[in-house]
C-alpha positions in Angstrom: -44.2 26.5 -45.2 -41.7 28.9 -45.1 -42.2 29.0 -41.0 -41.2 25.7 -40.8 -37.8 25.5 -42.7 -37.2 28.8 -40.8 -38.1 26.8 -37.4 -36.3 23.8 -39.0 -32.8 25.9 -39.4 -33.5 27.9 -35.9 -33.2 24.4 -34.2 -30.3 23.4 -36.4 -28.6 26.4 -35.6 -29.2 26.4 -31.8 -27.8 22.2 -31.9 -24.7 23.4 -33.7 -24.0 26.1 -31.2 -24.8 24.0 -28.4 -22.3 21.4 -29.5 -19.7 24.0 -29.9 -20.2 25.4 -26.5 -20.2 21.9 -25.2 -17.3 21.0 -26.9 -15.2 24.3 -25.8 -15.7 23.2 -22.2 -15.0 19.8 -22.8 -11.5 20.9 -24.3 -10.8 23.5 -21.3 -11.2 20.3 -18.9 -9.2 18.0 -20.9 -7.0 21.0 -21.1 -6.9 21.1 -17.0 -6.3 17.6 -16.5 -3.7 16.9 -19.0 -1.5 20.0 -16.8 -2.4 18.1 -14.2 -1.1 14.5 -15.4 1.9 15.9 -16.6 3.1 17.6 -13.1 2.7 14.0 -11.9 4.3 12.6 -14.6 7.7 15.4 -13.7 7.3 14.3 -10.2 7.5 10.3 -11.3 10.1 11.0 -13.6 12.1 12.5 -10.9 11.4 9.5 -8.6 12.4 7.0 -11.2 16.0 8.7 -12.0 16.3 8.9 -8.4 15.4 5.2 -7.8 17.8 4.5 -11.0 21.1 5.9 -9.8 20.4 4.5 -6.4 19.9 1.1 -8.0 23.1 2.1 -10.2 24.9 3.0 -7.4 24.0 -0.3 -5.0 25.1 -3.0 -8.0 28.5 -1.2 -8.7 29.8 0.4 -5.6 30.7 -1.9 -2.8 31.0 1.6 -0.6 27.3 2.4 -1.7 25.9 -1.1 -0.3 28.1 -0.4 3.1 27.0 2.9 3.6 23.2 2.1 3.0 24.2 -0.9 5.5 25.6 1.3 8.4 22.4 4.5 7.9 19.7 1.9 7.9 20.4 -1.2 9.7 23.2 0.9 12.1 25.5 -2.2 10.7 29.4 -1.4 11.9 32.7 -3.5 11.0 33.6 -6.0 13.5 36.3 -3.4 14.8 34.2 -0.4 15.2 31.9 1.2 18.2 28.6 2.3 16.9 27.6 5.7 18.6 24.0 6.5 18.3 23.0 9.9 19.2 19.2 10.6 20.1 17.6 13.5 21.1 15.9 13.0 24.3 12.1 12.9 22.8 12.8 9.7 21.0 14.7 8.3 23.6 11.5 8.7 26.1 9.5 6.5 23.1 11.6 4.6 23.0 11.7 3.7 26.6 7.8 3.7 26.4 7.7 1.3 23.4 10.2 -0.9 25.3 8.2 -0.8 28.0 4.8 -1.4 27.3 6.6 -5.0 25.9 5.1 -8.0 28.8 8.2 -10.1 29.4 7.5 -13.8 28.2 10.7 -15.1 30.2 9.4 -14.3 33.3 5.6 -14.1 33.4 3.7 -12.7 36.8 1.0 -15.8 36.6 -0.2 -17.4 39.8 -0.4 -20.6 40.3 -3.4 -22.4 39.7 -4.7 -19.1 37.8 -7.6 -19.6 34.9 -5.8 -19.6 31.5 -6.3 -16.2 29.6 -7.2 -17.9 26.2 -9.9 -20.1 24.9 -9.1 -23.7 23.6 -9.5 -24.0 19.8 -12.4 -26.2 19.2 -12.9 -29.0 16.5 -15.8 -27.6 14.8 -14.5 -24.5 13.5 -11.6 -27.0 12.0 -14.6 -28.8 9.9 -15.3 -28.3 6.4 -19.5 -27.5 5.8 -21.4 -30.5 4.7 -22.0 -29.3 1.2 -17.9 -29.1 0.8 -16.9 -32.6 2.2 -16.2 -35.5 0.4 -18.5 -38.0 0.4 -18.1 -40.8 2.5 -16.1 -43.6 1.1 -17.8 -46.8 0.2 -18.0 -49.7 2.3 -15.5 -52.4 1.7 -16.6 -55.4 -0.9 -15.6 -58.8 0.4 -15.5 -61.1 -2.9 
């Protein structure tokens, strides 16, 4: 009899410390990933003042909208030249990019040459059977 209450409290004993141990790693992960979540949450903070004073910036400053104008979309004033500096490796793509464009005003086609496309065909244009309407009834002369 007394075995058993001493086997009864050994296993209580080990559960208890097992749950302990469990729950000590369980709080050094949530521990981890709550330093994680928090650097990113720095990091989005500091994106969203950013993003804030540009937005500030862009509805109250006239000079703000011009200058984003002229940096991005290389806008100028109808009086002004618009120098563009490059170095020479993304002048060559560039050129390349340019290039590889076909020109559509003047196309290199033969005459009487097979088209280079397929004609669209009516069945791919058709609903399945199952998704059509039905058909519509049959006028009733009265």
């Amino acid at each position: 009899m007394t075995r058993t209450y001493f086997l009864i409290v050994l296993c209580a004993l080990v559960a208890i410390g097992y749950q302990c141990f469990d729950a000590s790693l369980r709080h050094a992960e949530l521990k981890a990933s709550l330093a994680s979540q928090l650097a990113i949450n720095a990091q989005e903070q500091a994106t969203n003042e950013k993003l804030a004073a540009e937005l500030y910036s862009l509805e109250n400053r006239r000079s703000a909208i011009e200058e984003r104008a002229r940096r991005e979309l290389f806008m100028v004033r109808p009086d002004e030249v618009l120098f563009r500096l490059e170095r020479p490796e993304e002048a060559q793509a560039r050129d390349k990019s340019v290039a590889e464009v076909p020109d559509y005003s003047n196309p290199d086609i033969p005459y009487g040459s097979k088209p280079t496309f397929r004609p669209k065909k009516d069945h791919l244009y058709s609903a399945p059977k199952h998704l059509r309407a039905p058909p519509s009834r049959t006028r009733r002369n009265w």
